[in-house]
Each structure stands twice: as C-alpha cells, then as structure tokens.
C-alpha positions in Angstrom: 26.3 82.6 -56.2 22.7 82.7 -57.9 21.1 86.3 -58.4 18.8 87.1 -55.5 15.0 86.6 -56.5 12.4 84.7 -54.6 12.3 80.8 -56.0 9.4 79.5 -57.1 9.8 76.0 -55.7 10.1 75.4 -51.7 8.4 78.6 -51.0 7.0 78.8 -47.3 5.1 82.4 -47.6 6.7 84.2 -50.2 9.9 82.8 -51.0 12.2 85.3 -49.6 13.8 82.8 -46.7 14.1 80.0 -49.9 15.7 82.9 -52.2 18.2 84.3 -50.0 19.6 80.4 -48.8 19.9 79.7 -52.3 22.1 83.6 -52.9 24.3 82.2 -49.9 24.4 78.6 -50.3 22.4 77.7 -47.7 19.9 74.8 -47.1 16.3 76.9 -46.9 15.5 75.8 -43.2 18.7 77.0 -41.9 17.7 80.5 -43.1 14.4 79.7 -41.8 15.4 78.7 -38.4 18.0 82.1 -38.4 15.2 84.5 -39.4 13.0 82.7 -36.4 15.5 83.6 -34.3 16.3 86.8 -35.0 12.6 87.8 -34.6 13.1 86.6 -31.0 15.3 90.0 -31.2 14.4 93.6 -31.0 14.6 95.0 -34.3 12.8 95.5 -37.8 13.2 92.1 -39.1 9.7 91.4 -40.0 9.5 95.1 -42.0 12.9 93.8 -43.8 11.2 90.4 -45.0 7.9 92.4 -46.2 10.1 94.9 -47.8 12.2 91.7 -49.5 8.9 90.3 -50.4 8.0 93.3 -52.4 11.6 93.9 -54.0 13.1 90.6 -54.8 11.2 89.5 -58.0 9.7 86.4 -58.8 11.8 83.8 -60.4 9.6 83.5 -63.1 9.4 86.9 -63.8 13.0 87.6 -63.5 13.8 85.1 -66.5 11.4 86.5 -68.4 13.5 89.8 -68.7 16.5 88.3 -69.8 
C-alpha cells in the first residue's frame, strides 16, 4: 500500500477520492462511485472529504519532506 496523500494526477476536485483508491488499490471511479453513494446516506460524509481535503497533503508537497 502507498502512503495516503492526495495525487496529483487524476484529481476530480481535490484528489482525496484519487488518493485513498490508490492507499487501497482501487481503480479511482470505484471510490468515486462509493463516496456517491454513500452521500445518498445520512451521515457526515461530505464534512469527512473536506476534512481529508485539508489533512491529506499534496503529493508534491509530501515528497518534498522526505
């Protein structure tokens, strides 16, 4: 498994959907189509992908520190 930032290539909006498929091995638009879904839900899942957005860091940016 890769570390979990936000990719910079096939981004959507920010990344987040692209960055966790890649942490689970998963094609992006299966994590896509499950975070679609699971807004159809009650719950908090659009707070959890702005908080995601603002934690997980840029790929870019997270080479850079190593």
């Amino acid at each position: 498994m890769s570390s979990l930032v936000r990719p910079r290539d096939n981004r959507w909006i920010a990344g987040v959907c692209s960055g966790l498929a890649r942490r689970f091995g998963i094609s992006p638009g299966m994590m896509r189509l499950i975070f679609v879904i699971s807004c159809l839900l009650p719950g908090p899942q659009f707070v959890i992908y702005i908080v995601l957005w603002v934690l997980m860091p840029d790929e870019s940016k997270a080479h850079s520190y190593r």
